[in-house]
MOPAC internal coordinates of N, CA, C and O (Angstrom, degrees):
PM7 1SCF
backbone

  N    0.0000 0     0.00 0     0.00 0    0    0    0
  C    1.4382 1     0.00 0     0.00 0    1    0    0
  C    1.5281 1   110.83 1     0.00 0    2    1    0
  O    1.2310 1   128.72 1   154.08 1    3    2    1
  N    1.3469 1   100.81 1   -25.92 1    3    2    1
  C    1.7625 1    93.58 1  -178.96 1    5    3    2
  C    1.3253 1   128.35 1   -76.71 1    6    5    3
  O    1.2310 1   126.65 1   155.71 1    7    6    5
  N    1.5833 1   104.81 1   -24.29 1    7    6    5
  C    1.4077 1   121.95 1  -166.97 1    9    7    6
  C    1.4890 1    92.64 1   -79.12 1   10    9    7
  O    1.2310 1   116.19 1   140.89 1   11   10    9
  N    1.8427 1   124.84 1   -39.11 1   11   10    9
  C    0.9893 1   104.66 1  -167.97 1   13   11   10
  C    1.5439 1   127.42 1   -91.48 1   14   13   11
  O    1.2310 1   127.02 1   174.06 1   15   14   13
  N    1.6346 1   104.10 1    -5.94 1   15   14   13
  C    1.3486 1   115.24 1   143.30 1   17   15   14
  C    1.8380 1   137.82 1   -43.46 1   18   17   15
  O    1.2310 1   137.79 1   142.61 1   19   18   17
  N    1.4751 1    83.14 1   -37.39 1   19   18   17
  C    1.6036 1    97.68 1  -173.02 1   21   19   18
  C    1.6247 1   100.55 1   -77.62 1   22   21   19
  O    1.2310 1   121.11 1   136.95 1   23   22   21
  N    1.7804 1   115.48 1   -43.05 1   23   22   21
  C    1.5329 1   100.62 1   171.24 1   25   23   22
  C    1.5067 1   111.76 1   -68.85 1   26   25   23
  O    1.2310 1   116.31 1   144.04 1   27   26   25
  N    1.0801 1   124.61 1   -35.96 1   27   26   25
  C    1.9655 1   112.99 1  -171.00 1   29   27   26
  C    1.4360 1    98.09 1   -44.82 1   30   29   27
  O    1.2310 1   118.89 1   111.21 1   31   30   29
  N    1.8609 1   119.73 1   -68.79 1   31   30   29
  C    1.1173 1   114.88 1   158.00 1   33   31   30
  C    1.4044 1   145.50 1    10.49 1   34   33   31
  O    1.2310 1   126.15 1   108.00 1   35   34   33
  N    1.3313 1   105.79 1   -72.00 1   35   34   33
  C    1.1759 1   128.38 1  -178.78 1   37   35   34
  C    1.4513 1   120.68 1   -62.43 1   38   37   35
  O    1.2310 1   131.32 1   134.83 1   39   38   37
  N    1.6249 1    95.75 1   -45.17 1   39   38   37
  C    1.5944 1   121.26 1  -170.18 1   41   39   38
  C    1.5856 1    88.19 1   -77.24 1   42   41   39
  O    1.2310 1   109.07 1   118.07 1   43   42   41
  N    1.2367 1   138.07 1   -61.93 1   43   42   41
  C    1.8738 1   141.07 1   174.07 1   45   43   42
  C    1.7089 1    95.02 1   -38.08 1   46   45   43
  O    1.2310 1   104.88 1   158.18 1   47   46   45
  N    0.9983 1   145.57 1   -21.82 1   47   46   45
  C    1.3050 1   128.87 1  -151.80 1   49   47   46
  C    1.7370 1    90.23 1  -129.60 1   50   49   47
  O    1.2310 1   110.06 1   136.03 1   51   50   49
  N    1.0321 1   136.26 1   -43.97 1   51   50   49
  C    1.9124 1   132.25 1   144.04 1   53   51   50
  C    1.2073 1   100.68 1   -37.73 1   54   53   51
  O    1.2310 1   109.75 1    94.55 1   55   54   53
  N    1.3402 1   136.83 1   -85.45 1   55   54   53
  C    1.5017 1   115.08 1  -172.73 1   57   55   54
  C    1.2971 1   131.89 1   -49.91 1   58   57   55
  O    1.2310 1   113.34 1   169.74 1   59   58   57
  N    0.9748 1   130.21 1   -10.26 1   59   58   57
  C    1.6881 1   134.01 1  -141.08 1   61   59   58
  C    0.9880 1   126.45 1    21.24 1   62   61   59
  O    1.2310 1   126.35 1  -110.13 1   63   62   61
  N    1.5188 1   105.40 1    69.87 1   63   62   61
  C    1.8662 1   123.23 1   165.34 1   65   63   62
  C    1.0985 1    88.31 1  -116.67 1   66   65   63
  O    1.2310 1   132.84 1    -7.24 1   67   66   65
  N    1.9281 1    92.79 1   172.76 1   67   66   65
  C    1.4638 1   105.31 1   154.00 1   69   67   66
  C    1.3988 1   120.35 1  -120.32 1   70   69   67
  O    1.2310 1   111.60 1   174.36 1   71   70   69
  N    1.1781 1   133.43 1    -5.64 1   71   70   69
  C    1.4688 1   132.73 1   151.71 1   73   71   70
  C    1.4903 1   104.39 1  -118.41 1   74   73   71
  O    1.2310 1   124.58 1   -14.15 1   75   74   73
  N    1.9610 1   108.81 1   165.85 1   75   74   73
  C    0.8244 1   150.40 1   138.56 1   77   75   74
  C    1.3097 1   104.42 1    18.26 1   78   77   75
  O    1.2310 1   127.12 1    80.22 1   79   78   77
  N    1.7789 1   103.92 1   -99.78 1   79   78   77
  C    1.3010 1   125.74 1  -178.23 1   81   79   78
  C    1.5214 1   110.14 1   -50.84 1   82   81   79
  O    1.2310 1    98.12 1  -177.90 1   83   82   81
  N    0.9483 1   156.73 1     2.10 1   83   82   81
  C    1.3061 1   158.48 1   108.97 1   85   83   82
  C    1.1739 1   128.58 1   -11.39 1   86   85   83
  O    1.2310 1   124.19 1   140.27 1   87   86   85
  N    1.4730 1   109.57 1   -39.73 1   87   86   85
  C    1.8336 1   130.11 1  -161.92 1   89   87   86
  C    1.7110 1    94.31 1   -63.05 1   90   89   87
  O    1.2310 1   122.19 1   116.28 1   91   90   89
  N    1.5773 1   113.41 1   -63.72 1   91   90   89
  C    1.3499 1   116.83 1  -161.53 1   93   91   90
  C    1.6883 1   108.44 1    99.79 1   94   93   91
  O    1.2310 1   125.71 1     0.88 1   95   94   93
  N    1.3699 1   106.62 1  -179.12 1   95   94   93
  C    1.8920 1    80.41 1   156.87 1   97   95   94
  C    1.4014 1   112.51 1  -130.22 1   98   97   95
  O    1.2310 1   134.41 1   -93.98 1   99   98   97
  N    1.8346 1    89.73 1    86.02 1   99   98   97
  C    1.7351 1   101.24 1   165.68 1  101   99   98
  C    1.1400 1    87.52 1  -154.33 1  102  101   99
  O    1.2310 1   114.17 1   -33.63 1  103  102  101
  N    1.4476 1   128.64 1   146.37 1  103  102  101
  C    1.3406 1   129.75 1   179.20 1  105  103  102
  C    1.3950 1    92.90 1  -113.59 1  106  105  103
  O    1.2310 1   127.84 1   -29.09 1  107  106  105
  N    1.8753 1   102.51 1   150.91 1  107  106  105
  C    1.4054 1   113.71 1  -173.11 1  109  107  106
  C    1.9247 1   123.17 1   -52.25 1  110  109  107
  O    1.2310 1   120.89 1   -53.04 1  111  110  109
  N    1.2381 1   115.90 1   126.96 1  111  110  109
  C    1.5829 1   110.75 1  -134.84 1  113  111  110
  C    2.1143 1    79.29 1   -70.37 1  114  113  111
  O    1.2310 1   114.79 1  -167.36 1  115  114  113
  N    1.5300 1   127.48 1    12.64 1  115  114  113
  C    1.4827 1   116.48 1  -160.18 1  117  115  114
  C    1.6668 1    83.08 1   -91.66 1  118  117  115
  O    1.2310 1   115.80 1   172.89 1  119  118  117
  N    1.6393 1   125.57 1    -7.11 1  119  118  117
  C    1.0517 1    97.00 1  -165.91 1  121  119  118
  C    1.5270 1    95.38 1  -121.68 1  122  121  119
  O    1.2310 1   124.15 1   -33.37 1  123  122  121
  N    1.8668 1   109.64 1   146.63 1  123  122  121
  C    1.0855 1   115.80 1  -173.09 1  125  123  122
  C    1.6989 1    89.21 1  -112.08 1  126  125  123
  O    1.2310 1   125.75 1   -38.87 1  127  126  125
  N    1.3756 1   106.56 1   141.13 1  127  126  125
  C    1.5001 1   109.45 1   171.10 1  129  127  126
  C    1.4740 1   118.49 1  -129.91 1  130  129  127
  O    1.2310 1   111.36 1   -68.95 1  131  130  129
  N    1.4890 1   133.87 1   111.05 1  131  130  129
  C    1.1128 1   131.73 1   171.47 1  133  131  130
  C    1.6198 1   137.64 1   -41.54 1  134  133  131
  O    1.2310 1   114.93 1   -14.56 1  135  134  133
  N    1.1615 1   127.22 1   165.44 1  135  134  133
  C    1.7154 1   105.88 1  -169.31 1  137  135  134
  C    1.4470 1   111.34 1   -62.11 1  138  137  135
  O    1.2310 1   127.00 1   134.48 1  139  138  137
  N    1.4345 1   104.13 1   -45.52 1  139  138  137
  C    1.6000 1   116.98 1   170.40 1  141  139  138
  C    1.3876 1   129.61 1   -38.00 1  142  141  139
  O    1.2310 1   116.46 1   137.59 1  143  142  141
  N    1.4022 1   124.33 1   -42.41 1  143  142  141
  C    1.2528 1   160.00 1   137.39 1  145  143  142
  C    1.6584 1   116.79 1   -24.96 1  146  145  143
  O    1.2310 1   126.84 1   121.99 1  147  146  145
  N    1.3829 1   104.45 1   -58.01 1  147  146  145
  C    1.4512 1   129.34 1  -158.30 1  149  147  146
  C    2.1016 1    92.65 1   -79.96 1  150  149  147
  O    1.2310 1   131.68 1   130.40 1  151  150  149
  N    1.7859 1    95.06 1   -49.60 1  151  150  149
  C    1.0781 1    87.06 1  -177.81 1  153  151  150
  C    1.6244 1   134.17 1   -85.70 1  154  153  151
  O    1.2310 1   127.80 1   176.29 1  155  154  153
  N    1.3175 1   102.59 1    -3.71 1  155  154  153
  C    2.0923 1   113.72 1   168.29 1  157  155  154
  C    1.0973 1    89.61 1   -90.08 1  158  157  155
  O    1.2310 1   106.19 1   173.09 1  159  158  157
  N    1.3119 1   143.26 1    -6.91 1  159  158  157
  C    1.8842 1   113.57 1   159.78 1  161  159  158
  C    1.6658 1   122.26 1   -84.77 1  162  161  159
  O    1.2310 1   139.38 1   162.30 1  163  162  161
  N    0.9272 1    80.02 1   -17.70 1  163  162  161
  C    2.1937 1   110.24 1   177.79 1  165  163  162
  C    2.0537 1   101.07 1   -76.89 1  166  165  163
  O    1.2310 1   135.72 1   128.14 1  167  166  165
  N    1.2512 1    87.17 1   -51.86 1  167  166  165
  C    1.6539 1    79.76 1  -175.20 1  169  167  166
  C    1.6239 1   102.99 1   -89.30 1  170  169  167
  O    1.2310 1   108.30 1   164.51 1  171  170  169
  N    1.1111 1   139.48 1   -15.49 1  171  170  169
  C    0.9935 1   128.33 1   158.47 1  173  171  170
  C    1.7001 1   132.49 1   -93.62 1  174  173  171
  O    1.2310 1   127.53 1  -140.44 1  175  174  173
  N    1.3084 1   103.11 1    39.56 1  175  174  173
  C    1.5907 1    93.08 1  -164.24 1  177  175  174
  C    1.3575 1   115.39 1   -76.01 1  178  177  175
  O    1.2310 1   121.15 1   177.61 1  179  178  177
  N    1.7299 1   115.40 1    -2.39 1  179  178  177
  C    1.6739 1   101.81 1  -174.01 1  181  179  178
  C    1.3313 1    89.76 1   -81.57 1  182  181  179
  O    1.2310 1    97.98 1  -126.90 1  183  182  181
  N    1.2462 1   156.93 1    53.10 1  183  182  181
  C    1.4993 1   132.70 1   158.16 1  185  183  182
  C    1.3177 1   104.62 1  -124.52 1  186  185  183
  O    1.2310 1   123.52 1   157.73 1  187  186  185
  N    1.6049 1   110.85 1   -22.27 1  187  186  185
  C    1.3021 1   127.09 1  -178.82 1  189  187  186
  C    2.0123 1   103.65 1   -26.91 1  190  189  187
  O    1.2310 1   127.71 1    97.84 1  191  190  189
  N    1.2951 1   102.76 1   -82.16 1  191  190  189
  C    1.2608 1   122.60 1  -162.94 1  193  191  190
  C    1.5466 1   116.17 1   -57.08 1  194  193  191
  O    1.2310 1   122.58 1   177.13 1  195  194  193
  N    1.4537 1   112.67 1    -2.87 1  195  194  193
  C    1.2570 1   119.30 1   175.03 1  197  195  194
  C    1.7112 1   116.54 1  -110.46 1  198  197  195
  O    1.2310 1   116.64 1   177.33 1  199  198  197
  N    1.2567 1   123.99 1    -2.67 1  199  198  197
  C    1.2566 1   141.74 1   172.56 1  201  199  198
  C    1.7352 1   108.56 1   -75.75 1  202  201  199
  O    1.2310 1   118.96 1   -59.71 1  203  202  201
  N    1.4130 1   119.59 1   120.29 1  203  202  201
  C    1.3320 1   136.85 1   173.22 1  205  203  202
  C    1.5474 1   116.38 1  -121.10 1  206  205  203
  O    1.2310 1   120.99 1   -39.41 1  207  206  205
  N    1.1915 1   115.71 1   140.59 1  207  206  205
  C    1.3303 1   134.64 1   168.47 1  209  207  206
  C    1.5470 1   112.30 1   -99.11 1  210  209  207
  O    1.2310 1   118.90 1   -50.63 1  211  210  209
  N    1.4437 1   119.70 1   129.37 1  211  210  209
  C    1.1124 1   115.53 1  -179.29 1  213  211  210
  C    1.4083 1   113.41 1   -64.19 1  214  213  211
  O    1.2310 1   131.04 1   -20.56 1  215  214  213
  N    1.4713 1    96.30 1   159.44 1  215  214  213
  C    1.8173 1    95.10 1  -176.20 1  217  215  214
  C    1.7342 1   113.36 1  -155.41 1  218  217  215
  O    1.2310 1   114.79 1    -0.65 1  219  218  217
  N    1.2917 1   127.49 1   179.35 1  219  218  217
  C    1.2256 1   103.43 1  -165.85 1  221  219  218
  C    1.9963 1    87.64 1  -110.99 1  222  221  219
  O    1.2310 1   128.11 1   -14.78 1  223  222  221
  N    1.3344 1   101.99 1   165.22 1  223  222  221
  C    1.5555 1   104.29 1  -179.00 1  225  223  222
  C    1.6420 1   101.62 1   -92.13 1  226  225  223
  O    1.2310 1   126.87 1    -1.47 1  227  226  225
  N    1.1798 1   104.39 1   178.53 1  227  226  225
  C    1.8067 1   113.42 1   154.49 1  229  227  226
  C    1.6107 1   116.33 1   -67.08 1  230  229  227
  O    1.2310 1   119.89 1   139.54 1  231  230  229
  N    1.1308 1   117.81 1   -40.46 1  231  230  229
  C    1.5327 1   123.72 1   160.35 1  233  231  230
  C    1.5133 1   132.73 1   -58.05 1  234  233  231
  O    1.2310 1   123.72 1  -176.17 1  235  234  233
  N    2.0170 1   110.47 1     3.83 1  235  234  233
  C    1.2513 1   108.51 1  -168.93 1  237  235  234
  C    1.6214 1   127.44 1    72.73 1  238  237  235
  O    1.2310 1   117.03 1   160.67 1  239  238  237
  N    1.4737 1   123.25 1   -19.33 1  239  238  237
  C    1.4097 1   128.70 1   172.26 1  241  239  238
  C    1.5590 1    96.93 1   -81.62 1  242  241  239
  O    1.2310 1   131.54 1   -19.68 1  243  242  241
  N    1.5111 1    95.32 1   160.32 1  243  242  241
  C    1.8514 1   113.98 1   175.59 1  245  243  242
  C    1.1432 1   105.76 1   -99.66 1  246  245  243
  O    1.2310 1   121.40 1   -38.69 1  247  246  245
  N    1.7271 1   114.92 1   141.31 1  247  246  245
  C    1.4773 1   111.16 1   147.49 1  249  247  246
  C    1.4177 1   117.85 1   -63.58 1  250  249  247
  O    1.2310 1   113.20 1     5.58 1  251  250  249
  N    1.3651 1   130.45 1  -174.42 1  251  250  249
  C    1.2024 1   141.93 1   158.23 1  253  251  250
  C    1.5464 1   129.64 1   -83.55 1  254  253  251
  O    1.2310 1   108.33 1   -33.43 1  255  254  253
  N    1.4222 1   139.41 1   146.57 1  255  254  253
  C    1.5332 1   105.18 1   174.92 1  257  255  254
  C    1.5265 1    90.62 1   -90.76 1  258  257  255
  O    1.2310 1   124.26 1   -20.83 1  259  258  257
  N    1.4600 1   109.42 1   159.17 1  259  258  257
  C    1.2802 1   118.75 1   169.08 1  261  259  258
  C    1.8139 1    96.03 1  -109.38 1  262  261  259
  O    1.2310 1   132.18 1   -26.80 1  263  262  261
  N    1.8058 1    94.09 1   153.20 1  263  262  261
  C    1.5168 1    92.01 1   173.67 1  265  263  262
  C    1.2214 1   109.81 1  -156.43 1  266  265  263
  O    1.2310 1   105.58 1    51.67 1  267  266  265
  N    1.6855 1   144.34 1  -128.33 1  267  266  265
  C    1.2843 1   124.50 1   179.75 1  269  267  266
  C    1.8595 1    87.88 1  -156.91 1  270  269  267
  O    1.2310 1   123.94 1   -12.96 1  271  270  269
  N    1.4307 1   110.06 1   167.04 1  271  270  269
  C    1.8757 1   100.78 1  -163.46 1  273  271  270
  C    2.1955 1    54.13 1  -160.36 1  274  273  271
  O    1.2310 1   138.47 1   -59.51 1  275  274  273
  N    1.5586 1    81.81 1   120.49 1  275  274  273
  C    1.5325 1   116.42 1   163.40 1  277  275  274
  C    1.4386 1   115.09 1  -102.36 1  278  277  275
  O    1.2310 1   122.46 1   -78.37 1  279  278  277
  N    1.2436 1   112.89 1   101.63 1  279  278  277
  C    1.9594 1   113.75 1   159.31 1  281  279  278
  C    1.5289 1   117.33 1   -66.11 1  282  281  279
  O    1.2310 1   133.90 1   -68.35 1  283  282  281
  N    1.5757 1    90.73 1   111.65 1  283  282  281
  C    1.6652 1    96.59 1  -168.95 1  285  283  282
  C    1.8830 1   114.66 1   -85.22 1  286  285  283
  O    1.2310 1   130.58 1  -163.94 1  287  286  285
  N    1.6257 1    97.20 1    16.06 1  287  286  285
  C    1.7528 1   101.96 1   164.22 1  289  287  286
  C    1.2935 1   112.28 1   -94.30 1  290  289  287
  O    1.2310 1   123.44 1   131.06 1  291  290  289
  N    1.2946 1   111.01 1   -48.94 1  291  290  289
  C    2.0427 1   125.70 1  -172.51 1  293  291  290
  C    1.4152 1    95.40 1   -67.13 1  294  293  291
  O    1.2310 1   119.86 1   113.52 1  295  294  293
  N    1.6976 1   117.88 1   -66.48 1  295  294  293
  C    1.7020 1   122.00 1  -149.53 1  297  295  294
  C    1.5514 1    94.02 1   114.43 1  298  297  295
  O    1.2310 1   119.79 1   128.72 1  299  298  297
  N    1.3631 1   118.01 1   -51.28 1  299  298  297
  C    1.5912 1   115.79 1  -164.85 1  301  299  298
  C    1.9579 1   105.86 1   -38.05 1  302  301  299
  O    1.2310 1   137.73 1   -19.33 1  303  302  301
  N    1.7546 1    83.24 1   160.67 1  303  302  301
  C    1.9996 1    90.30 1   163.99 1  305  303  302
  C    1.4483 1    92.95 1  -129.93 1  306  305  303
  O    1.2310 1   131.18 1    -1.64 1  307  306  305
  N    1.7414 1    96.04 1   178.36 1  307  306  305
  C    1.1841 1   117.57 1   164.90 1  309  307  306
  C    1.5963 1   114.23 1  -136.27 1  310  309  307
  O    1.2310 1   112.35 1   -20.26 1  311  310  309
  N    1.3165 1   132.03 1   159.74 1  311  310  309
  C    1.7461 1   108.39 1   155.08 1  313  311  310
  C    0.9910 1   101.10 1  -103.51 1  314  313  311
  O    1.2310 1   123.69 1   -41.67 1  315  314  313
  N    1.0993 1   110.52 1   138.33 1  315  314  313
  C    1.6143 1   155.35 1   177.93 1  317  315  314
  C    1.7870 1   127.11 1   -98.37 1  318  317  315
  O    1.2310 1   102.92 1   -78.16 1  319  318  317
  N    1.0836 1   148.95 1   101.84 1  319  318  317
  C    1.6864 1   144.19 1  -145.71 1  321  319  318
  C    1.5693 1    90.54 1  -107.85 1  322  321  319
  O    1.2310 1   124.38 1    24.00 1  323  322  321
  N    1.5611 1   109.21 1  -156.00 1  323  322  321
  C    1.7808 1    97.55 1  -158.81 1  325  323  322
  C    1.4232 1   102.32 1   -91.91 1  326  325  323
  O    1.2310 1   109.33 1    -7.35 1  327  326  325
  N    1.2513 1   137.61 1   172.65 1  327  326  325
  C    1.4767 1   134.25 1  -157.68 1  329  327  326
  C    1.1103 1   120.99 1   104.74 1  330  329  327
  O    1.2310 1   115.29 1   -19.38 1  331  330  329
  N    1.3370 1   126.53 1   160.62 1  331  330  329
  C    1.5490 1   127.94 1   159.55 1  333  331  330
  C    1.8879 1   114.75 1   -39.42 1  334  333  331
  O    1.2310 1   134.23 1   -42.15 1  335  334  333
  N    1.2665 1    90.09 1   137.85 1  335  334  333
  C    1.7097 1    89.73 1  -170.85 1  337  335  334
  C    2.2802 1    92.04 1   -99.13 1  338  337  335
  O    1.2310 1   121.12 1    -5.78 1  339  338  337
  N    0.9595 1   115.47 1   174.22 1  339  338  337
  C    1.0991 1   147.28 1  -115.27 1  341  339  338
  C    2.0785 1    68.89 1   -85.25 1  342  341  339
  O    1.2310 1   119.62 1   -19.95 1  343  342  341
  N    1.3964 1   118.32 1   160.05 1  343  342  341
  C    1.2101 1   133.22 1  -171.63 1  345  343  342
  C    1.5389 1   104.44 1  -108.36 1  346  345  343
  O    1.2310 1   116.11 1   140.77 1  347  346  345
  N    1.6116 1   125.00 1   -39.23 1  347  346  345
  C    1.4034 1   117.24 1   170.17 1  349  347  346
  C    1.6206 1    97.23 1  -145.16 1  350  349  347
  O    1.2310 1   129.35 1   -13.09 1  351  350  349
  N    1.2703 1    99.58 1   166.91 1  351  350  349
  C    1.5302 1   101.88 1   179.81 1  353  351  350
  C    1.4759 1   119.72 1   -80.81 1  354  353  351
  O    1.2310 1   128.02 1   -32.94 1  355  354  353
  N    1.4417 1   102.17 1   147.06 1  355  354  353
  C    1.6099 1   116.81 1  -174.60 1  357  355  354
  C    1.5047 1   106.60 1  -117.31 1  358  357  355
  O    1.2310 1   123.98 1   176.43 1  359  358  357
  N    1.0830 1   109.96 1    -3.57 1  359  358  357
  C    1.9609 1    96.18 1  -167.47 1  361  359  358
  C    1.6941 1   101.28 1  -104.55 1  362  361  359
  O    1.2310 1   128.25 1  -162.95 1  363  362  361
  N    1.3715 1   101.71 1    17.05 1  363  362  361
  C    1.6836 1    91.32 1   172.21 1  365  363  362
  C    1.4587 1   107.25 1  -136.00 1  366  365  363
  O    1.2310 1    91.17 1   -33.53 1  367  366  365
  N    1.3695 1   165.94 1   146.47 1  367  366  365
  C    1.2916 1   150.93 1   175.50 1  369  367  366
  C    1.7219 1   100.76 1   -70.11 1  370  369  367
  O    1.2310 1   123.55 1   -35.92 1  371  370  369
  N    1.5484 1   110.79 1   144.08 1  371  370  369
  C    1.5615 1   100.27 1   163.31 1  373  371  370
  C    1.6003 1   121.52 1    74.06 1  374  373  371
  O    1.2310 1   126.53 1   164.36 1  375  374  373
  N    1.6612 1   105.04 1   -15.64 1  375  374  373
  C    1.6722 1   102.41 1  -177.76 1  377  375  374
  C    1.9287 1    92.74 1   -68.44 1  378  377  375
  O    1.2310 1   135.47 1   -20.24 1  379  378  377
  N    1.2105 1    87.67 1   159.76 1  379  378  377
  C    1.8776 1    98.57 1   174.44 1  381  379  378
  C    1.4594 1    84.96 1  -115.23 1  382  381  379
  O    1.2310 1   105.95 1   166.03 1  383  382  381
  N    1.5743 1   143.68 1   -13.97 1  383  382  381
  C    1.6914 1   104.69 1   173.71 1  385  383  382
  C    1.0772 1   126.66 1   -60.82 1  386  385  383
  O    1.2310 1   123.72 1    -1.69 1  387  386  385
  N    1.6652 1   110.48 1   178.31 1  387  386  385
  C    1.1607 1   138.39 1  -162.17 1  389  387  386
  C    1.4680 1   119.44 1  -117.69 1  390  389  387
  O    1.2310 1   119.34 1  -114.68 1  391  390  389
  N    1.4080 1   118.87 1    65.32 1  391  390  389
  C    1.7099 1   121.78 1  -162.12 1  393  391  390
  C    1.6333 1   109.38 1   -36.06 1  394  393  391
  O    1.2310 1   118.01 1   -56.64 1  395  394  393
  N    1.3515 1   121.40 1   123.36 1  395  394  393
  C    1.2174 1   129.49 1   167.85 1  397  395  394
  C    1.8424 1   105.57 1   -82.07 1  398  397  395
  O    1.2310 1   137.45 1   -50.06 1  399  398  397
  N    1.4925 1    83.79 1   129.94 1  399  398  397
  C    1.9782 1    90.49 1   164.73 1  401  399  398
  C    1.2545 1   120.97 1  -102.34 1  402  401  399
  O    1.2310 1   124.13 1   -57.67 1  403  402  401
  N    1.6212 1   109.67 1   122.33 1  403  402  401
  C    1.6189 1   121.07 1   160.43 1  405  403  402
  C    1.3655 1   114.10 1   -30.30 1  406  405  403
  O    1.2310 1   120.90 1   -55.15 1  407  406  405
  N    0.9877 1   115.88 1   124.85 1  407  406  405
  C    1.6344 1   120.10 1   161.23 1  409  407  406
  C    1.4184 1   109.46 1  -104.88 1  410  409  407
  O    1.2310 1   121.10 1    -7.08 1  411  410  409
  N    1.2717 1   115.50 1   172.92 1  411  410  409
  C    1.2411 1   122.04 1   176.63 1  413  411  410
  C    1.4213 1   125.61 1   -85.05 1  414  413  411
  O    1.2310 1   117.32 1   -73.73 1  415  414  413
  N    1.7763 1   122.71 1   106.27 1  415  414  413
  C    1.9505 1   121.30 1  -156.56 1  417  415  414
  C    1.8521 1   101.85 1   -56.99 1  418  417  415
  O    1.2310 1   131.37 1    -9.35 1  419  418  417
  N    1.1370 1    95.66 1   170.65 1  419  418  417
  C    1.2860 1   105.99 1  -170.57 1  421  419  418
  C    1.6681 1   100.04 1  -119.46 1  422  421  419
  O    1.2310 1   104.76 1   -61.94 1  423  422  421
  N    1.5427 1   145.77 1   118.06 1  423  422  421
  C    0.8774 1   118.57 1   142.35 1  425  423  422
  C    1.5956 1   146.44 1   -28.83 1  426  425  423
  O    1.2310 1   124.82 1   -47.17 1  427  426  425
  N    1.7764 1   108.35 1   132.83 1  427  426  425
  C    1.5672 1    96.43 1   179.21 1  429  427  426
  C    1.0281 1   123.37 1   -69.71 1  430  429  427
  O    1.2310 1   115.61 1   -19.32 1  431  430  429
  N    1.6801 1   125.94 1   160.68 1  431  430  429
  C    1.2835 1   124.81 1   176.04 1  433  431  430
  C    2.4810 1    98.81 1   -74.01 1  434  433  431
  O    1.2310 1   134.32 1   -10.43 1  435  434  433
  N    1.4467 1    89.90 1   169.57 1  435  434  433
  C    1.6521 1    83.12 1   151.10 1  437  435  434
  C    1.5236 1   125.13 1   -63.38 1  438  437  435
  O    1.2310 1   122.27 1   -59.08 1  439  438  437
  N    1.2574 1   113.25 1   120.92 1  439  438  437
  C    1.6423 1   100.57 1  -177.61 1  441  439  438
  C    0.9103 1   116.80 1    95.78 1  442  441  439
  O    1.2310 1   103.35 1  -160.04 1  443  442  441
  N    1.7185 1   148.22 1    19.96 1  443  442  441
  C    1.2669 1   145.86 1  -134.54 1  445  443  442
  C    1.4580 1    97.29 1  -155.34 1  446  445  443
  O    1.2310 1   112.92 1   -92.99 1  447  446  445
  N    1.0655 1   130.97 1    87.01 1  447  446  445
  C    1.5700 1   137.82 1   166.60 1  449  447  446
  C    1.1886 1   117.59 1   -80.70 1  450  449  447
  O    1.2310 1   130.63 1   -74.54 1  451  450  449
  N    1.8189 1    97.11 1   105.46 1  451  450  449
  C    1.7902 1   115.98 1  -172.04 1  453  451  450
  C    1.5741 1   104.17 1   -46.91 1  454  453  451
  O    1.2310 1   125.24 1   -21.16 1  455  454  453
  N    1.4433 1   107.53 1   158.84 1  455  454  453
  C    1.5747 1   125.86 1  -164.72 1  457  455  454
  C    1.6414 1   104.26 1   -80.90 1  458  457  455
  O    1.2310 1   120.10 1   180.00 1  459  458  457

């Protein structure tokens, strides 16, 4: 779920939106997405619509990005806004993980074999 947080992300920040519903259904033609890719946005689509990119208001203040920090002991998520994401897990009693936070993916360069 995180990874496929980190592409929605990515894909919100190629288009220049900040949610989801923004996208339409054509994704920005800068982004190429593999089947693998294609398919953790498919199995994850309920988080889709809750993922934000920060942005600036008419008033000059920022939103926050919202994102999701997966505990890789439970499975559980949480959403998580910009900042350090959560230090131990809360959405399970007793888990000892350590929720990882989505960041936002980075397009590859040419020649650049993701990590």
């Amino acid at each position: 779920m995180a990874r496929a947080a980190s592409l929605a992300l990515g894909i919100l920040r190629a288009a220049g939106v900040t949610c989801w519903a923004e996208i339409g259904d054509v994704l920005p033609t800068a982004v190429e997405l593999t089947e693998e890719e294609r398919r953790l946005l498919v199995d994850h689509v309920e988080i889709l619509s809750f993922l934000r990119l920060a942005a600036r208001r008419p008033d000059g203040t920022r939103t926050q990005t919202v994102t999701v920090a997966v505990c890789p002991e439970c499975n559980e998520w949480v959403l998580v806004s910009s900042g350090p994401g959560p230090s131990r897990c809360e959405m399970t009693r007793g888990c000892a993980g350590k929720p990882v936070k989505a960041a936002v993916a980075t397009k590859e360069k040419p020649g650049q074999q993701a990590a």
